[in-house]
C-alpha positions as CSV (number, residue, x, y, z in Angstrom):
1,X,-4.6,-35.1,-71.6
2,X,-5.1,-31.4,-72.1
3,X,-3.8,-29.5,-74.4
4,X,-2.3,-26.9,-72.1
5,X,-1.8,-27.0,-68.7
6,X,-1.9,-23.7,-66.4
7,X,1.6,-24.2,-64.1
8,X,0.5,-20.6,-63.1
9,X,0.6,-21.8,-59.2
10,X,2.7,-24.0,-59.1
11,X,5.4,-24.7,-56.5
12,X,9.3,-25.6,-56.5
13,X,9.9,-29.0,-55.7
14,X,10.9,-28.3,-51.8
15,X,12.4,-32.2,-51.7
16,X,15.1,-30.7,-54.5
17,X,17.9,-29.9,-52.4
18,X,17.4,-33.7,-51.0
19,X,18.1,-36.0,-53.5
20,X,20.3,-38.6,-53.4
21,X,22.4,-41.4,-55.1
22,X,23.2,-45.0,-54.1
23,X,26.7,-46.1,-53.4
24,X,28.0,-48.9,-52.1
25,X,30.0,-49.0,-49.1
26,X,31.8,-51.9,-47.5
27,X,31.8,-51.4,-43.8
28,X,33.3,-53.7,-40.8
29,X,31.5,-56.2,-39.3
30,X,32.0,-53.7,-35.8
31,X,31.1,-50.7,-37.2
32,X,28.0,-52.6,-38.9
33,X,26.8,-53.9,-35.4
34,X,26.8,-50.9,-33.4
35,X,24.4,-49.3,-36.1
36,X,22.1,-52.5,-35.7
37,X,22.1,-52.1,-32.5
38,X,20.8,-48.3,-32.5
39,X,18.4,-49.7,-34.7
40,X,16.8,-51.7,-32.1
41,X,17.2,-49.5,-29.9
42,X,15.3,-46.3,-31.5
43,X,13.5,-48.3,-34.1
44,X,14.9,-46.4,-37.1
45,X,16.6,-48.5,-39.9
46,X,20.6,-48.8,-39.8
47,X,21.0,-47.6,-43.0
48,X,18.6,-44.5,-42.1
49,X,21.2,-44.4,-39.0
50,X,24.4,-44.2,-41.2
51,X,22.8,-41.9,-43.3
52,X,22.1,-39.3,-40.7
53,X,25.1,-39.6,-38.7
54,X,26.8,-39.1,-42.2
55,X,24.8,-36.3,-42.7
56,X,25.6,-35.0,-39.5
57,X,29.3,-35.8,-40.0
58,X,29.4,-33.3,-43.5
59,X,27.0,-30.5,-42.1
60,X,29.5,-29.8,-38.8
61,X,32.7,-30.8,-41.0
62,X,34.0,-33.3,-38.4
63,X,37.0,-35.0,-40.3
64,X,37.9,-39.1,-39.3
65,X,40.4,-39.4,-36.7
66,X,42.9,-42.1,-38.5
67,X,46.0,-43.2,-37.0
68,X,48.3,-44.8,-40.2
69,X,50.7,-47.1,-39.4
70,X,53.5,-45.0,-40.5
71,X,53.0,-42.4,-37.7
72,X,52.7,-44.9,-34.8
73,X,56.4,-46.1,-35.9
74,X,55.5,-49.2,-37.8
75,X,57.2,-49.7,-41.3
């Protein structure tokens, strides 16, 4: 190894702002079906899939449309 190293030129990491973490997420046998399906379809993993339409999901700030028992009229 050198002694010194000249970092003179170097660059910012441009891959910075894309790191990630694992999690793990339990998802229904449905929702898990459809994305193997678009798999075979366009040839990209599902869990590339998920992670794009995720992606996709927090950049235009689209929130889940959930119907709770309690406002259908079910106790």
């Amino acid at each position: 190894m050198k002694k010194e190293y000249d970092f003179s030129k170097s660059v910012r990491n441009p891959y910075l702002n894309r790191l990630e973490r694992q999690v793990r997420l339990n998802v229904d046998i449905e929702t898990l079906s459809y994305f193997e399906k678009l798999e075979r379809d366009t040839g990209i993993s599902y869990h590339h899939l998920m992670k794009l339409y995720l992606r996709d999901c927090a950049e235009s700030e689209r929130k889940p449309k959930i119907k709770w028992a309690s406002d259908a009229g079910i106790s």
